[in-house]
Kinemage of the C-alpha trace (Angstrom):
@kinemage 1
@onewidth
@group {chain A} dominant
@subgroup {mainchain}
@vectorlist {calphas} color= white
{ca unk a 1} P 40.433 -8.724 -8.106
{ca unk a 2} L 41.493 -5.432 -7.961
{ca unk a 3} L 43.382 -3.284 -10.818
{ca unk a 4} L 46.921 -3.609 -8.473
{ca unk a 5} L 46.082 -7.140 -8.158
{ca unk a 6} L 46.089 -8.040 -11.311
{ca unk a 7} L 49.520 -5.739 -12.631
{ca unk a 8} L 51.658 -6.590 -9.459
{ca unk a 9} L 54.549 -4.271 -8.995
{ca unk a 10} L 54.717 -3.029 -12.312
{ca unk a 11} L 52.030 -0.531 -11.736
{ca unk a 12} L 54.061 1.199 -8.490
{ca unk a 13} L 54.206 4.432 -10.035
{ca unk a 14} L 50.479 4.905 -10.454
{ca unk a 15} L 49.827 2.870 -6.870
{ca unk a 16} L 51.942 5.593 -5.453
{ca unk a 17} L 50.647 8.574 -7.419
{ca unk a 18} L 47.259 7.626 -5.931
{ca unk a 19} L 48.546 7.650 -2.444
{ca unk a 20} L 50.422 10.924 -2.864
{ca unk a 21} L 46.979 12.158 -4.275
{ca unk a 22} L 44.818 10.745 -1.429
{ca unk a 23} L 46.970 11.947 1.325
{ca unk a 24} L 47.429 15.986 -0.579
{ca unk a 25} L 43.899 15.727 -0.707
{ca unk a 26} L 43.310 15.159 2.703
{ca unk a 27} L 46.697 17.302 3.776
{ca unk a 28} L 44.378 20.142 1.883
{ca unk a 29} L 41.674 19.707 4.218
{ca unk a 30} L 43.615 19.675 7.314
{ca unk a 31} L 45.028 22.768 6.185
{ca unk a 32} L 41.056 24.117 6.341
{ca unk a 33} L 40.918 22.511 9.976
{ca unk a 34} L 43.591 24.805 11.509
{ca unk a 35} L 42.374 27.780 9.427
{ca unk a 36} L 45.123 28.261 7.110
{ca unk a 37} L 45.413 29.551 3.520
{ca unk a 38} L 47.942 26.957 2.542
{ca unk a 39} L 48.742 24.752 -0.886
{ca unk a 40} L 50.014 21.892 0.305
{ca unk a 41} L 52.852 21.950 -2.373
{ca unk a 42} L 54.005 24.883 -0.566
{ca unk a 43} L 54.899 23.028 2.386
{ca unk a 44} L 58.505 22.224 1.954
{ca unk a 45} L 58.993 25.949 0.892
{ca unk a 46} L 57.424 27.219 4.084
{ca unk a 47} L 59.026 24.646 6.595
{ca unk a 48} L 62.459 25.592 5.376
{ca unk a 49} L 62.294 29.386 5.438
{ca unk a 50} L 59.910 28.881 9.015
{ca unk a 51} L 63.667 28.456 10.308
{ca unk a 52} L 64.065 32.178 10.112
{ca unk a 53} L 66.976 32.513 7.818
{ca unk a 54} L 66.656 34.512 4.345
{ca unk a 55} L 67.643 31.901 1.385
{ca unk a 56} L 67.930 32.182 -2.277
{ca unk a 57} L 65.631 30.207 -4.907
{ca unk a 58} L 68.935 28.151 -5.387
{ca unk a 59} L 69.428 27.224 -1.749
{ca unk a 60} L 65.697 26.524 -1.441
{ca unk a 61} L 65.651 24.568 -4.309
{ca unk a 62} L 68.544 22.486 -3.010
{ca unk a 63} L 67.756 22.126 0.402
{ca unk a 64} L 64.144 20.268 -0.553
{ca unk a 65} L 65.033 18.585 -3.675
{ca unk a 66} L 62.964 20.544 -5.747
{ca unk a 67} L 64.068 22.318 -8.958
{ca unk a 68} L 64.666 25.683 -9.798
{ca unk a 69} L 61.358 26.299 -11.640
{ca unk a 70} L 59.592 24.668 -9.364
{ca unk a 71} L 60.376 26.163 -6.271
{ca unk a 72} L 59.972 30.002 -8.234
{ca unk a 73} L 57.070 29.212 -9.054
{ca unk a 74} L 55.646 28.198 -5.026
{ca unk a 75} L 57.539 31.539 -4.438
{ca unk a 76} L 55.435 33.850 -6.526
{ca unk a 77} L 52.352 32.299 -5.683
{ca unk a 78} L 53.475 32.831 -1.789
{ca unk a 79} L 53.796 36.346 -2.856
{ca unk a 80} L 50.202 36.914 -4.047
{ca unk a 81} L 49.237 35.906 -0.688
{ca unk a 82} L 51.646 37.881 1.583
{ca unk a 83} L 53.404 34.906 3.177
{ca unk a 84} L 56.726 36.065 2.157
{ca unk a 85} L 59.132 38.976 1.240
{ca unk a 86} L 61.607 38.645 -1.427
{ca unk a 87} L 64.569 40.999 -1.774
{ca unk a 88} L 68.113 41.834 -2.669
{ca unk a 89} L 70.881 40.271 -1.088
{ca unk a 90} L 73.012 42.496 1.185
{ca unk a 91} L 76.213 40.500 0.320
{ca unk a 92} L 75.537 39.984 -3.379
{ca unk a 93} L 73.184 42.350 -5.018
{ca unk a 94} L 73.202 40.269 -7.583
{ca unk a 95} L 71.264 37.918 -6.197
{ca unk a 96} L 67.163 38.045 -4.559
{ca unk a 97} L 66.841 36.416 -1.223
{ca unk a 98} L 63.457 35.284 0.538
{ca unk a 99} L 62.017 34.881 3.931
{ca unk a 100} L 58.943 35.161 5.483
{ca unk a 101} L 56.917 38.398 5.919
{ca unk a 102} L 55.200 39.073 9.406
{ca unk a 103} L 51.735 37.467 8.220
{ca unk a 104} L 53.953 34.213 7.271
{ca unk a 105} L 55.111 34.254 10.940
{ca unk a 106} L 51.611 34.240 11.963
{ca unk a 107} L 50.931 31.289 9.924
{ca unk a 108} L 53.925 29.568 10.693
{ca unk a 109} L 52.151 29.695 14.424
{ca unk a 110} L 49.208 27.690 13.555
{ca unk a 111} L 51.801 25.397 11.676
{ca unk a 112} L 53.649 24.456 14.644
{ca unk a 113} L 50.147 22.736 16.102
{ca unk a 114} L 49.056 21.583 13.467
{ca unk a 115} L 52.303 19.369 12.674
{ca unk a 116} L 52.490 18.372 16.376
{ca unk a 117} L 48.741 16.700 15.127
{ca unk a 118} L 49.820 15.642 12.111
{ca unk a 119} L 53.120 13.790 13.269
{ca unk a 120} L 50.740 11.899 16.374
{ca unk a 121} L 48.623 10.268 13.562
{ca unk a 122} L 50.772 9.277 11.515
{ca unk a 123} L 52.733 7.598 14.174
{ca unk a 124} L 49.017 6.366 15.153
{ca unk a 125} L 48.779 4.494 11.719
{ca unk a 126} L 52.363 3.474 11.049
{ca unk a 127} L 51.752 1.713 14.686
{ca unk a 128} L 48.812 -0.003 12.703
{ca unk a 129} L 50.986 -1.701 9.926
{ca unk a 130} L 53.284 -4.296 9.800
{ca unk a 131} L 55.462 -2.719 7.092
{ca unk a 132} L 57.149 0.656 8.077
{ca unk a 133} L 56.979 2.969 4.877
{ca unk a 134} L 58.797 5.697 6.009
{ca unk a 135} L 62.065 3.749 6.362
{ca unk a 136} L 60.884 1.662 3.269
{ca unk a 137} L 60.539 5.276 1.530
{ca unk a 138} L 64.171 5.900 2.407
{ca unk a 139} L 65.419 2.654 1.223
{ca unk a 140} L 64.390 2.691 -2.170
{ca unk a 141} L 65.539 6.274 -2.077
{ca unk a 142} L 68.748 5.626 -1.531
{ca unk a 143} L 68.362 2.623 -4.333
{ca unk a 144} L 67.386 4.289 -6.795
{ca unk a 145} L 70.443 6.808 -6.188
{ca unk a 146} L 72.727 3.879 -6.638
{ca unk a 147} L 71.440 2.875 -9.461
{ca unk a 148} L 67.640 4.285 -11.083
{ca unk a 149} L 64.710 2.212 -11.983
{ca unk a 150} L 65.283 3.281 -15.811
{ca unk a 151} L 68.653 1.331 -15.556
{ca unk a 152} L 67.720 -1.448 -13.421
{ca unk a 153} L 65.276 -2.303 -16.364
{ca unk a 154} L 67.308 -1.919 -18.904
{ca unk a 155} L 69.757 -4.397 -17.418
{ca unk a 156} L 66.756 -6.566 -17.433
{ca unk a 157} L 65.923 -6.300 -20.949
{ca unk a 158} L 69.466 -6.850 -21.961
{ca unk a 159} L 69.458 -10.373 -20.225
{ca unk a 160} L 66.231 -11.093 -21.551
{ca unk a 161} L 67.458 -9.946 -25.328
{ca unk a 162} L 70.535 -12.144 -24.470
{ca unk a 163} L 68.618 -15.185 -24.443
{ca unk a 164} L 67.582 -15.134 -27.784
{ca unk a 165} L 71.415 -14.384 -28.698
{ca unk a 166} L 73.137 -17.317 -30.173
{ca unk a 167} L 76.840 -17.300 -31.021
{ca unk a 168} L 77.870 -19.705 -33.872
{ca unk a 169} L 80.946 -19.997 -35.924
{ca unk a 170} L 81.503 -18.553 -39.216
{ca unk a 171} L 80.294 -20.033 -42.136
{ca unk a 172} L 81.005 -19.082 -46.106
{ca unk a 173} L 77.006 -18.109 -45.865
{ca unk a 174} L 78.152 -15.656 -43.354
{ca unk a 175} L 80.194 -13.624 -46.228
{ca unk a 176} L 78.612 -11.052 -46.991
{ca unk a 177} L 76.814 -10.077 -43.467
{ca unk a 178} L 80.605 -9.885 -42.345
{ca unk a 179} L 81.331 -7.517 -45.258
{ca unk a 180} L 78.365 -5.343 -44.826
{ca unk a 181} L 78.530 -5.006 -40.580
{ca unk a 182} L 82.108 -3.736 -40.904
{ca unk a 183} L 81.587 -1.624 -44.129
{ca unk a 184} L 78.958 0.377 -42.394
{ca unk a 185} L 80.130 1.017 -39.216
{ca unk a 186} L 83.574 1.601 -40.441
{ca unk a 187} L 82.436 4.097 -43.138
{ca unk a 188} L 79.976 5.533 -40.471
{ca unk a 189} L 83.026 7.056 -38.406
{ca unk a 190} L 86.206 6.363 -40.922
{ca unk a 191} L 87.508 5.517 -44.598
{ca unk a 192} L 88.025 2.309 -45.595
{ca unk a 193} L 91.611 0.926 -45.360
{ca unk a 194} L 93.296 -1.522 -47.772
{ca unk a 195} L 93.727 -3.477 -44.473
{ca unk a 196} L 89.823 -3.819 -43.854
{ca unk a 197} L 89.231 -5.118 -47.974
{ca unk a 198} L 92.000 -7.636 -47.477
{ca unk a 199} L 90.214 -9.214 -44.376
{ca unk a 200} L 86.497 -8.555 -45.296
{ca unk a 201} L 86.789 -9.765 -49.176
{ca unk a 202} L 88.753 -12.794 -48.248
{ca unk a 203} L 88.051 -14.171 -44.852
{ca unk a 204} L 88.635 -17.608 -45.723
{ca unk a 205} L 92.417 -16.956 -47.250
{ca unk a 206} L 93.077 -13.613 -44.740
{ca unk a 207} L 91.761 -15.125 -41.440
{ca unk a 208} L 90.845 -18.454 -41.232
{ca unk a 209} L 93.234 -20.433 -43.366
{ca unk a 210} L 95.960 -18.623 -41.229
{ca unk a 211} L 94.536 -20.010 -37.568
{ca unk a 212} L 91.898 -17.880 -37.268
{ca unk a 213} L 88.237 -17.555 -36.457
{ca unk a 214} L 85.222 -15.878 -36.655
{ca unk a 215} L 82.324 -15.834 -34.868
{ca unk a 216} L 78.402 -14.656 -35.706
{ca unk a 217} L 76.045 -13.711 -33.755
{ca unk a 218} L 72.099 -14.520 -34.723
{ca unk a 219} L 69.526 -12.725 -32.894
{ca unk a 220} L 66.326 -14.753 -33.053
{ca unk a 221} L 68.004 -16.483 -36.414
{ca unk a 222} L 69.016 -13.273 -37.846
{ca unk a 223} L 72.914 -12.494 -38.253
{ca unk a 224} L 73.286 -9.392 -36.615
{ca unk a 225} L 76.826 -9.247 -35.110
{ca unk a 226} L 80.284 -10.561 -36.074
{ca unk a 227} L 83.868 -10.700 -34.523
{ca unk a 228} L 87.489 -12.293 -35.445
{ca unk a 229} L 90.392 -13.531 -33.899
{ca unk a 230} L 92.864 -12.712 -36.178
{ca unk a 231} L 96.231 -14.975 -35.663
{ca unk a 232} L 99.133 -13.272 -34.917
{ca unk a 233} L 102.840 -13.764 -35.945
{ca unk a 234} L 104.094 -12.195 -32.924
{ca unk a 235} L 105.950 -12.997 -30.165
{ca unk a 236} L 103.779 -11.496 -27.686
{ca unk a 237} L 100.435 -11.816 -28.407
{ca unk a 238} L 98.600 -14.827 -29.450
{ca unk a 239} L 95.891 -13.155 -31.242
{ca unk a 240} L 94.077 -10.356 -32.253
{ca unk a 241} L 90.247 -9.536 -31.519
{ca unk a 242} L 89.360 -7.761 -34.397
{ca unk a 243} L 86.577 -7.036 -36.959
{ca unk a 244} L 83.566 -6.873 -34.280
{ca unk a 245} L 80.824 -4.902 -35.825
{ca unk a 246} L 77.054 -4.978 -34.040
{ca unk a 247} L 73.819 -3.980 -36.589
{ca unk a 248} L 72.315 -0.680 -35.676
{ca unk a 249} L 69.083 -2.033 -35.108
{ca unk a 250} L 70.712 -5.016 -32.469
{ca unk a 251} L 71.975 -2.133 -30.204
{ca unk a 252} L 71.075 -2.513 -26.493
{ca unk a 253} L 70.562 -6.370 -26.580
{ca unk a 254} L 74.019 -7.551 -25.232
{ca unk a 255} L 75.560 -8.195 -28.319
{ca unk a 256} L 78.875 -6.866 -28.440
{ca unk a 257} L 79.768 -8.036 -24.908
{ca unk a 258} L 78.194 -11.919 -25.698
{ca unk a 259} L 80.314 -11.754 -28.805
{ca unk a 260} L 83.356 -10.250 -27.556
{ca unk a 261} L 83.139 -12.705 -24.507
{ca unk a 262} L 82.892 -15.756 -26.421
{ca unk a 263} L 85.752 -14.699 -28.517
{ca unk a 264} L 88.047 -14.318 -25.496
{ca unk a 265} L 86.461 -18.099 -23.935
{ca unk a 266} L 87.874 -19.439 -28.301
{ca unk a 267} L 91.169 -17.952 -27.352
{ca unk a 268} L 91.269 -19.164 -24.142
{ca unk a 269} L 90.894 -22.849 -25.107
{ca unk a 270} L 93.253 -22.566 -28.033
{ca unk a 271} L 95.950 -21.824 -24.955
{ca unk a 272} L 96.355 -17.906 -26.268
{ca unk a 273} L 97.756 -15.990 -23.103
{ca unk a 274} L 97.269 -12.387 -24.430
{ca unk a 275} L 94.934 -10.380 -26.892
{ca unk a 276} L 95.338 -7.689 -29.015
{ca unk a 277} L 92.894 -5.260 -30.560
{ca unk a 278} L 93.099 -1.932 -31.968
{ca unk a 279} L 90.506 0.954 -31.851
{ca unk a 280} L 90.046 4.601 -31.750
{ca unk a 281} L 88.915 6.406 -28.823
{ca unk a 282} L 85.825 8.000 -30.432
{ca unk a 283} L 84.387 4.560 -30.073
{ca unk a 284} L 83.251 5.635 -26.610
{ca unk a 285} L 80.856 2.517 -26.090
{ca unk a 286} L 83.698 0.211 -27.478
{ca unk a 287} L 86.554 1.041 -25.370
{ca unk a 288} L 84.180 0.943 -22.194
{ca unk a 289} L 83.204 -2.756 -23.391
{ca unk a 290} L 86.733 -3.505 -23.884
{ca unk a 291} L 88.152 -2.067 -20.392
{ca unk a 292} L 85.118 -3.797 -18.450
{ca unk a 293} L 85.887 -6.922 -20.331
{ca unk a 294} L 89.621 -6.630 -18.760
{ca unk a 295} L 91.665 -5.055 -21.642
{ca unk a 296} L 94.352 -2.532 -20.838
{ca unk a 297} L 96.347 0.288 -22.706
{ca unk a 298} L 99.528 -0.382 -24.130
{ca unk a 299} L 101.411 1.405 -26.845
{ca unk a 300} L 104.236 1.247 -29.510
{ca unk a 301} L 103.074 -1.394 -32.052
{ca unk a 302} L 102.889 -0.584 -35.298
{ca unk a 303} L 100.145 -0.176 -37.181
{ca unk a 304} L 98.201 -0.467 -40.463
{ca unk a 305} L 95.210 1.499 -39.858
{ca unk a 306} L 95.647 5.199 -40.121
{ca unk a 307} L 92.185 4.961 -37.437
{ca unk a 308} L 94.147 3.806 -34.681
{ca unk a 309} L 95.008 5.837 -31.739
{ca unk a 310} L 94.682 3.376 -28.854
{ca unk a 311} L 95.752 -0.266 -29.135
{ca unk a 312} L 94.906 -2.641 -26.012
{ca unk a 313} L 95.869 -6.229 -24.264
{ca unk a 314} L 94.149 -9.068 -22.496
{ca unk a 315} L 96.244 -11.446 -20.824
{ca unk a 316} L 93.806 -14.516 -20.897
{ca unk a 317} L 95.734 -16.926 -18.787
């Protein structure tokens, strides 16, 4: 069984780091067979400017996806060898424009046949397979321009963290894990408030002996994230999601949005219609969770914390 047998998919950037390197290593040779002094790096480079018009690094650079550096650097090795001429700009002396000197012509020439070759056999061995990878090339492409491979696997880890998430209610054991999640990510950003003691030293007598709840999250067993629903003695809003604090070393495993989720479902079945919550908007993470969990600005409430600058609703039902 071979090495890409054995990994599967996993292994696609080395599978196709071998291709590239078989087919520049043969693209070097047919460079030989046509009698031209070429890299085949410098290929993009040359095909663009073989068009005849003078171009900037810039425009060369964003015409074959290359960067900046990159394409400089093709550029003053195609100097050392004649191919092209590089000069000021007429329009913009500011700026160094390149095209390609008369011996570049010349090899631009023996180009044209040898691409007329080059195209016939690959069309010769995509004729051969049953699976077109040119269009499969532009697919995934496109794809990964959507949305990159990075991301797409760090969605995946997040639902496989998730699984080892559980969500149960708050018990007196619970105490002090609620204390210390709030105290440090409160005092990482703000000052503690006479509002955050109240509900953090006394969560029995501030939250839930008034119709509230709380809810922890254990990761693998551990508590690592905590939320309330505060009840509210107000006319519009049922309650208030509050008090949500994720450990630093739980980031990136779905916790906030599996805790903040099951508090909305608790408020839900308790026949709440709207949410509160109050933030500040240098909780960038935060407020995204909260607006793609459905909450939506609103203003004019007073306030007890001297934090607050945005305050947001959630009409459950």
């Amino acid at each position: 069984m071979s090495f890409f047998e054995q990994t599967g998919k996993v292994a696609i950037g080395s599978r196709l780091r071998m291709l590239t390197d078989k087919v520049t290593e043969d693209a070097a040779q047919i460079y030989k067979l046509y009698d031209i002094d070429m890299q085949p790096k410098w290929f993009p480079v040359f095909y663009s400017l073989s068009k005849g018009e003078e171009k900037t690094i810039t425009e060369l650079a964003k015409e074959i996806g290359h960067s900046h550096p990159s394409v400089s650097k093709i550029i003053s090795e195609m100097l050392k060898k004649g191919y092209v001429l590089e000069k000021k700009d007429k329009s913009d002396g500011r700026r160094n424009v390149v095209s390609l000197s008369k011996q570049g012509l010349i090899i631009s020439d023996k180009v044209t046949n040898q691409l007329i070759d080059v195209n016939a056999a690959i069309e010769e061995l995509s004729a051969q397979t049953q699976n077109k990878l040119w269009e499969a090339i532009g697919e995934w492409e496109f794809l990964l321009e959507q949305k990159t491979l990075l991301k797409r696997v760090e969605d995946k880890k997040k639902l496989r963290d998730s699984e080892q998430v559980e969500i149960v209610a708050y018990e007196p054991k619970y105490q002090e894990v609620f204390r210390a999640l709030n105290v440090e990510w409160i005092s990482a950003y703000f000052k503690m408030e006479e509002s955050d003691y109240k509900a953090l030293d006394h969560p029995q007598g501030y939250i839930l002996d008034n119709g509230g709840h709380i809810l922890v999250a254990l990761y693998n067993g551990e508590p690592l994230g905590v939320c309330a629903l505060i009840k509210m003695d107000d006319e519009e809003y049922d309650f208030e999601l509050a008090k949500m604090a994720v450990s630093p070393k739980a980031q990136g495993k779905n916790i906030g949005f599996l805790l903040s989720s099951a508090i909305i479902e608790l408020a839900k079945k308790l026949g709440a219609s709207k949410i509160y919550l109050e933030s500040n908007t240098i909780l960038k993470p935060a407020i995204n969770l909260y607006h793609k969990l459905g909450f939506e600005k609103v203003a004019g409430k007073p306030t007890p914390y001297t934090r607050c600058n945005i305050q947001m609703e959630l009409v459950v039902s």
